[in-house]
C-alpha positions in Angstrom: 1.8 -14.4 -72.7 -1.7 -13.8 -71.6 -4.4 -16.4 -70.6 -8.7 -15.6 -71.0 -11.3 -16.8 -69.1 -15.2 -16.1 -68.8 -17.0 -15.3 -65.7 -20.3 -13.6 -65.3 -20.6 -9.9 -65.3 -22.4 -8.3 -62.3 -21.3 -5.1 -63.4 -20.4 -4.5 -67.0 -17.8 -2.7 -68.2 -14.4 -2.4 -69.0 -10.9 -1.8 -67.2 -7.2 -2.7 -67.0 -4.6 -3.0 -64.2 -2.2 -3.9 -61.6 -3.9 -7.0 -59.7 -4.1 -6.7 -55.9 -5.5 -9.8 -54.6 -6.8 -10.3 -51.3 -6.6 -14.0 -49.2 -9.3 -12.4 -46.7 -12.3 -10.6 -47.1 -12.5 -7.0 -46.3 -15.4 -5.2 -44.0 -17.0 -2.3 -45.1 -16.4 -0.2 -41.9 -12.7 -0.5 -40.9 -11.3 -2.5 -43.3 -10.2 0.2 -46.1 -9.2 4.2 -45.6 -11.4 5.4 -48.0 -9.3 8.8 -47.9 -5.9 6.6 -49.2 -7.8 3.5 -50.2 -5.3 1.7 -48.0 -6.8 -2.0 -46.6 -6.9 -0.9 -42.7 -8.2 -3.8 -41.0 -5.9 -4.8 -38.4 -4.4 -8.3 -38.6 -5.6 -8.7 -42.6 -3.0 -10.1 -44.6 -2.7 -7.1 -47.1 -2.5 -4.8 -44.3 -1.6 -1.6 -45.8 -1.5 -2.5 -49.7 -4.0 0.2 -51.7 -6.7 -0.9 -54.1 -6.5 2.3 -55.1 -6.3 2.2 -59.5 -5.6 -1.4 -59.2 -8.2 -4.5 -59.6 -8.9 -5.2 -56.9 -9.7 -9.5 -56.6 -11.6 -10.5 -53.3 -13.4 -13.8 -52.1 -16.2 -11.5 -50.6 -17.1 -8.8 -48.2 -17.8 -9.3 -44.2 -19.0 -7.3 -41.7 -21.8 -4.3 -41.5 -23.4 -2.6 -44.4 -20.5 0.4 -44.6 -19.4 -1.2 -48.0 -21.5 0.9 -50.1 -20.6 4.5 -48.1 -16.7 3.7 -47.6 -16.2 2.9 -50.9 -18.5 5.5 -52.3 -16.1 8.0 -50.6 -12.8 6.1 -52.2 -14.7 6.7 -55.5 -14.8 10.1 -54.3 -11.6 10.7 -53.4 -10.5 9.1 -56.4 -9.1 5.9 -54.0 -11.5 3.2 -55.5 -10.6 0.0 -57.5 -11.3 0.2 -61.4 -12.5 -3.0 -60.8 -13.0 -5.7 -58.5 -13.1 -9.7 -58.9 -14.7 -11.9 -56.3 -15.6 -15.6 -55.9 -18.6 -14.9 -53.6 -21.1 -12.2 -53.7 -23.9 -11.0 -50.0 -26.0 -8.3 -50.3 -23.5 -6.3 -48.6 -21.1 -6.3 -51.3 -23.4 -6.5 -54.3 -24.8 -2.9 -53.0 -21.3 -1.9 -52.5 -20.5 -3.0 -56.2 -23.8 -0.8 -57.3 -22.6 2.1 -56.0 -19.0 1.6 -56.9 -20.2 1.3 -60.8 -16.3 -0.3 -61.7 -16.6 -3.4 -64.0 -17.1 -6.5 -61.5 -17.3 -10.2 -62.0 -17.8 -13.8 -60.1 -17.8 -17.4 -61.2 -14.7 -17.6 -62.6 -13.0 -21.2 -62.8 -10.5 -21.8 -59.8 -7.6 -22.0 -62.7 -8.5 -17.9 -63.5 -8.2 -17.4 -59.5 -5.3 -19.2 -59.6 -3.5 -16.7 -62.0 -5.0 -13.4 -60.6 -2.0 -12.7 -58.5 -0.7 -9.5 -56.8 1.6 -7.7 -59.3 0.1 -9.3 -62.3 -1.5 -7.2 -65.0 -5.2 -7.9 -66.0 -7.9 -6.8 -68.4 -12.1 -7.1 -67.6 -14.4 -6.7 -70.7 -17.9 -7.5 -69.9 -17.2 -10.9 -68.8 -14.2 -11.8 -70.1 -11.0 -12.1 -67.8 -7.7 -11.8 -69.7 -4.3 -12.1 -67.1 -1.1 -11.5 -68.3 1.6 -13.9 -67.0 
């Protein structure tokens, strides 16, 4: 069984994958390995889970401005999400997002964030959200 929801695109495109979602936001500098794309930050509560080739659901990014050149090298290294979902979006991130180029969306209703859970298979296309269950 599958559910759909719409959200706004701020990167089109499409993808499909394992869901690793995130209860904290990461920091550009420190918070992945961009050589593993292990989450690195100490204390985070997804310490050591990869977003490597998953989808990769966020509620935004903190810190400095390193999201754009950490995850430009996990793109790289072939260590970057194939896509990533988040409820709030900073300059910081929507940079990082550019430079990424993996499908990415926002405003999705809390019911959508609800389901997006770790393990769970999901599906972007433009801005559609489909989550299997």
């Amino acid at each position: 069984m599958s559910v759909t929801f719409r959200g706004r695109a701020l990167i089109d495109g499409e993808a499909r994958g394992e869901v690793l979602r995130c209860t904290s936001e990461i920091p550009g500098w420190g918070g992945v390995d961009p050589k593993t794309g292990a989450i690195v930050e100490k204390g985070h509560p997804q310490f050591g889970q990869s977003m490597a080739g998953r989808i990769l659901v966020i509620p935004g990014a903190k810190g400095a401005s390193g999201w754009s050149g950490q995850f430009h090298i996990a793109k790289l290294n072939g260590m970057a999400p194939l896509a990533v979902i988040t409820e709030s979006i900073n300059t910081k991130l929507a940079l990082g997002l550019t430079v990424l180029g993996v499908p990415a969306l926002i405003d999705l209703p809390d019911a959508a964030l609800t389901a997006l859970q770790t393990g769970r298979t999901a599906a972007i296309a433009g801005n559609v959200l489909t989550v299997e269950e």
